[in-house]
C-alpha positions in Angstrom: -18.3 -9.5 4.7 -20.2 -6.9 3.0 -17.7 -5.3 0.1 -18.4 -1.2 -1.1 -17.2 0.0 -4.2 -14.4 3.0 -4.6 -16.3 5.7 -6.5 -13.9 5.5 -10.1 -12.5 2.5 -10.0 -13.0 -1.1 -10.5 -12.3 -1.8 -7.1 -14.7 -3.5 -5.2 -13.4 -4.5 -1.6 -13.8 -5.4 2.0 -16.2 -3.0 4.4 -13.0 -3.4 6.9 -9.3 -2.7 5.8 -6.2 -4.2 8.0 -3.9 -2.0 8.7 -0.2 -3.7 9.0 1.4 -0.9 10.8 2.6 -3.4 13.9 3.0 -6.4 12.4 7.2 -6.1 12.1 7.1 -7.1 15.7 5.1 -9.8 14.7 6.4 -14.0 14.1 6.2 -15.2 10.7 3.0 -17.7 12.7 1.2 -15.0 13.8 1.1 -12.9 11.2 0.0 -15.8 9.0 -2.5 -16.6 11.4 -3.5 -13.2 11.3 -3.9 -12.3 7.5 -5.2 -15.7 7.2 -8.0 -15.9 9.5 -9.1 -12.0 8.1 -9.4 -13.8 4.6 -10.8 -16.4 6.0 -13.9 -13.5 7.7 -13.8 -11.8 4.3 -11.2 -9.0 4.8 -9.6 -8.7 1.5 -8.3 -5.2 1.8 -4.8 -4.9 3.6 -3.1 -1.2 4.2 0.8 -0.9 4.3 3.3 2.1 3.8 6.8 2.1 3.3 7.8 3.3 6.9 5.8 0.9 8.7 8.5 -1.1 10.7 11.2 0.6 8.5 9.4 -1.3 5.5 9.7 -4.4 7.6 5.9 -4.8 7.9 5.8 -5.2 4.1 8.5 -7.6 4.0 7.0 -9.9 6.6 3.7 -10.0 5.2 5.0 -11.1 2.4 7.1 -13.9 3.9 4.7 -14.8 6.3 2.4 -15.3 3.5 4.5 -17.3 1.2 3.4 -14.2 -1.3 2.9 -15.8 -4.3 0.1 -15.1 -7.5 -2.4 -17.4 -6.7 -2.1 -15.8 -3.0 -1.9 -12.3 -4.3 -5.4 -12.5 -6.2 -7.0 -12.9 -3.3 -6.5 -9.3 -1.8 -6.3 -5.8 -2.5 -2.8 -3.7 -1.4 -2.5 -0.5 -0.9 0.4 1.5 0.4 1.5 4.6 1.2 4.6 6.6 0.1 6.3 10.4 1.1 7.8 10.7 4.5 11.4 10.1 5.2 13.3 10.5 8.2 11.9 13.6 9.5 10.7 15.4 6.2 8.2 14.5 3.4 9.2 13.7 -0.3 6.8 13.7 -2.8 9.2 14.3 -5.9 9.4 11.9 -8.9 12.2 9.6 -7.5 11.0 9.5 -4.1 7.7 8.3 -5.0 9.3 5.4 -7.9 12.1 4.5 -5.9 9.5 4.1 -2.4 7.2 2.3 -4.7 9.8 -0.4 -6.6 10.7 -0.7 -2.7 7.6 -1.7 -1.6 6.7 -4.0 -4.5 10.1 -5.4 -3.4 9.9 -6.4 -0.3 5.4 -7.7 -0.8 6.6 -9.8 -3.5 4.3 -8.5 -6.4 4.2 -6.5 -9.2 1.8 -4.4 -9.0 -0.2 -2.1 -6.1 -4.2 -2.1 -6.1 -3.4 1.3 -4.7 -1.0 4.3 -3.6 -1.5 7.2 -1.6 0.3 9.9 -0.8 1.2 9.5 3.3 0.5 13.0 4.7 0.2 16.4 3.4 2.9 18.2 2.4 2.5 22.0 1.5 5.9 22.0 -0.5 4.5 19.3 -2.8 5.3 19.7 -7.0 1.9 18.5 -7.9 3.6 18.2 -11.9 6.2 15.5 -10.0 3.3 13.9 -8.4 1.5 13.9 -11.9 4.8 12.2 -13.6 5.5 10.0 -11.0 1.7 8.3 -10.8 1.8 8.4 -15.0 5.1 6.0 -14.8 3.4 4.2 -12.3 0.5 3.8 -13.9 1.6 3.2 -17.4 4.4 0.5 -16.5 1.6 -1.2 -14.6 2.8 -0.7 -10.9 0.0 1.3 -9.5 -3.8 1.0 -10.4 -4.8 3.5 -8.2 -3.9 6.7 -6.7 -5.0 8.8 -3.7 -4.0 10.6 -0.4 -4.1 9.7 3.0 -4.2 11.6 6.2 -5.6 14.9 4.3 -8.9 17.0 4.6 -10.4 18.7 1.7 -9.0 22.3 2.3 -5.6 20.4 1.2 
């Protein structure tokens, strides 16, 4: 599997990224056998966000993995924070409490990377700031960057 490198960063990772949005509906076998055999063909880069399955698709990846260090070296996460029920949140406590959340439930400490989930025109871009800092700083988040967003936002 060829491997580019994120302009910035350290990061150096798969061509092809796995999204996890359907795996919730997944068994703990399948989604193993899954992850497993995209490892196994050089995907190392695997894409959550907090609302995928109602955060379920983190927390099964995790299980079905038997998430562990040793396991956890082998890929890059990234995952995606700011929508709620209906709205988008990109203030300071959304954006640590959705984060501690998903560290939670993927069993690690730390993300390779978070982005922001959609655009939101009500965003406090000094929250965002403060949030990623703490984030950063404490060791939970690498990297940061935005998803779903064109350059005129």
């Amino acid at each position: 599997m060829k491997t580019i490198h994120i302009a910035d960063t350290e990061l150096d990772v798969s061509e092809i990224s796995l999204g996890c949005m359907r795996i919730s509906g997944m068994t703990n076998q399948e989604i193993s056998h899954l992850i497993n055999t995209a490892l196994d063909e050089g995907v190392t880069f695997f894409d959550h966000a907090d609302v995928y399955g109602g955060g379920q698709s983190e927390a099964k990846f995790a299980e079905a993995m038997n998430m562990t260090p040793s396991v956890r070296e082998k890929m890059m996460l990234q995952t995606k924070c700011g929508i709620r029920k209906g709205a988008f949140d990109f203030s300071k406590e959304h954006i640590l409490e959705a984060v501690d959340g998903s560290l939670k439930r993927l069993q690690t400490d730390y993300m390779d990377v978070l982005l922001l989930h959609r655009p939101d025109a009500l965003v406090e871009p000094e929250e965002v700031a403060e949030a990623f800092t703490i984030l950063h700083d404490s060791g939970k988040v690498k990297y940061f960057g935005v998803s779903n967003q064109n350059p005129m936002h």
